[in-house]
C-alpha positions as CSV (number, residue, x, y, z in Angstrom):
1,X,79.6,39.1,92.9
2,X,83.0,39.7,94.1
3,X,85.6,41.2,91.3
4,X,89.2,39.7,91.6
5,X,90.5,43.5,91.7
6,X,94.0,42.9,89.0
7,X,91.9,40.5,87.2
8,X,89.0,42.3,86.0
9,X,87.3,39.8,83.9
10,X,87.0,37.1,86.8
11,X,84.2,37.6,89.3
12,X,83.3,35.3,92.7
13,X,79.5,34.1,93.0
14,X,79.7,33.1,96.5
15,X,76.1,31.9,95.6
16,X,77.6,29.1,93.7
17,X,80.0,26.0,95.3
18,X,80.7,25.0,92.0
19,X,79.9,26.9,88.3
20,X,76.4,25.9,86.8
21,X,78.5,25.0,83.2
22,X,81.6,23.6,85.0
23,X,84.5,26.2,84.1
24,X,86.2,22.9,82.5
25,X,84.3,22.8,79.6
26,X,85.3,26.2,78.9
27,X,88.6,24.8,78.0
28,X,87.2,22.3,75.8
29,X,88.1,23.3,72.2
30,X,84.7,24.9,71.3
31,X,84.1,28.0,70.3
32,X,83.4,29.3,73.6
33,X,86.4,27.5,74.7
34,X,88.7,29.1,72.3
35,X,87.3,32.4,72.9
36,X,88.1,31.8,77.1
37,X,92.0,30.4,76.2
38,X,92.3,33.6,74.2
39,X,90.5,35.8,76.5
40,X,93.6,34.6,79.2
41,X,95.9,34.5,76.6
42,X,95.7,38.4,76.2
43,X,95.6,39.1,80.0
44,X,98.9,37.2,80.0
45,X,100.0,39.1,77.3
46,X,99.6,42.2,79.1
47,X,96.2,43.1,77.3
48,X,93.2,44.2,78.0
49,X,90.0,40.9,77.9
50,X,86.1,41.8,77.6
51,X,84.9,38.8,78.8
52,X,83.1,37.5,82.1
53,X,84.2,34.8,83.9
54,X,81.7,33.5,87.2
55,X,82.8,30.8,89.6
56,X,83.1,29.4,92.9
57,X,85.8,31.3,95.2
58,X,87.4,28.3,94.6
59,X,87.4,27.8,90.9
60,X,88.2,31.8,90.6
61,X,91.0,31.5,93.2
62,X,92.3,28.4,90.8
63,X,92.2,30.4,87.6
64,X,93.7,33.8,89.3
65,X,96.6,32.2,90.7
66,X,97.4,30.4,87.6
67,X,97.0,33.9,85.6
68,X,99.1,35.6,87.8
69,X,102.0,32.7,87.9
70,X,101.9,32.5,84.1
71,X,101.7,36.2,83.8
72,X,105.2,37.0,86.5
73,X,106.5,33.9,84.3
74,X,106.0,35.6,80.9
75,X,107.0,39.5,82.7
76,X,110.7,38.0,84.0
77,X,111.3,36.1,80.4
78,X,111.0,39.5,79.2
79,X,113.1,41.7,81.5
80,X,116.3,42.5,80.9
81,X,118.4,41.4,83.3
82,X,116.7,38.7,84.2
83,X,118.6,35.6,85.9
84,X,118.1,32.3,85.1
85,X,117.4,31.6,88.9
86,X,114.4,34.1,88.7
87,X,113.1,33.0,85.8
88,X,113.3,29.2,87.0
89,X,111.4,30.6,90.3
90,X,108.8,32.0,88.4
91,X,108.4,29.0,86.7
92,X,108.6,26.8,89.5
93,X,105.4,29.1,90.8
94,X,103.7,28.8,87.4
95,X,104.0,25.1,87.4
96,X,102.5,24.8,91.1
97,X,100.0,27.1,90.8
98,X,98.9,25.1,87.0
99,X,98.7,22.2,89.0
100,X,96.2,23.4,91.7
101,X,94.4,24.5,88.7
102,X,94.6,21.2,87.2
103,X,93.5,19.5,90.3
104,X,90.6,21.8,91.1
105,X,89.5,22.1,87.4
106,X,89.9,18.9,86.1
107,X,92.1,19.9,82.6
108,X,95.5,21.1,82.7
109,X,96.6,24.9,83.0
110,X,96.9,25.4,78.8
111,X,99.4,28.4,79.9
């Protein structure tokens, strides 16, 4: 297992080329599911998330970038001082990078 080192919860199985449960059922709304959205939700946030989540490099890569992208999205709403061309940059970013994830994961980035 590789760790994605500012994303502690997300690991790399090079083993795998895709998950054994495809990470897109995750975000159906089970239980499971809502426990994953709010696991990101709180990384987002800028808290801390106890879960485990295995994948392909690529399926990992996906759900990083799209973390990070919603994350500097949610950091420059909140600073003061922000402009309204950074915060449109970071969205721009957070809309491109929820798209990879979309097209790599099958469900849209719920971020």
């Amino acid at each position: 297992m590789i760790p994605v080192p500012d994303i502690p919860f997300l690991e790399i199985d090079d083993t795998l080329t895709e998950s054994r449960q495809p990470l897109n059922e995750l975000f159906k709304m089970s239980t499971v599911g809502k426990l994953f959205l709010a696991g990101m939700a709180a990384w987002v946030a800028g808290r801390a998330s106890r879960m485990k989540v295995r994948g392909s490099r690529r399926e990992i890569d996906a759900i990083s970038n799209a973390l990070r992208s919603s994350r500097r999205f949610q950091q420059e709403i909140a600073r003061p001082g922000a402009t309204v061309q950074n915060v449109m940059e970071k969205l721009r970013l957070k809309n491109a990078s929820g798209s990879r994830f979309e097209s790599i994961l099958g469900v849209p980035w719920p971020l």
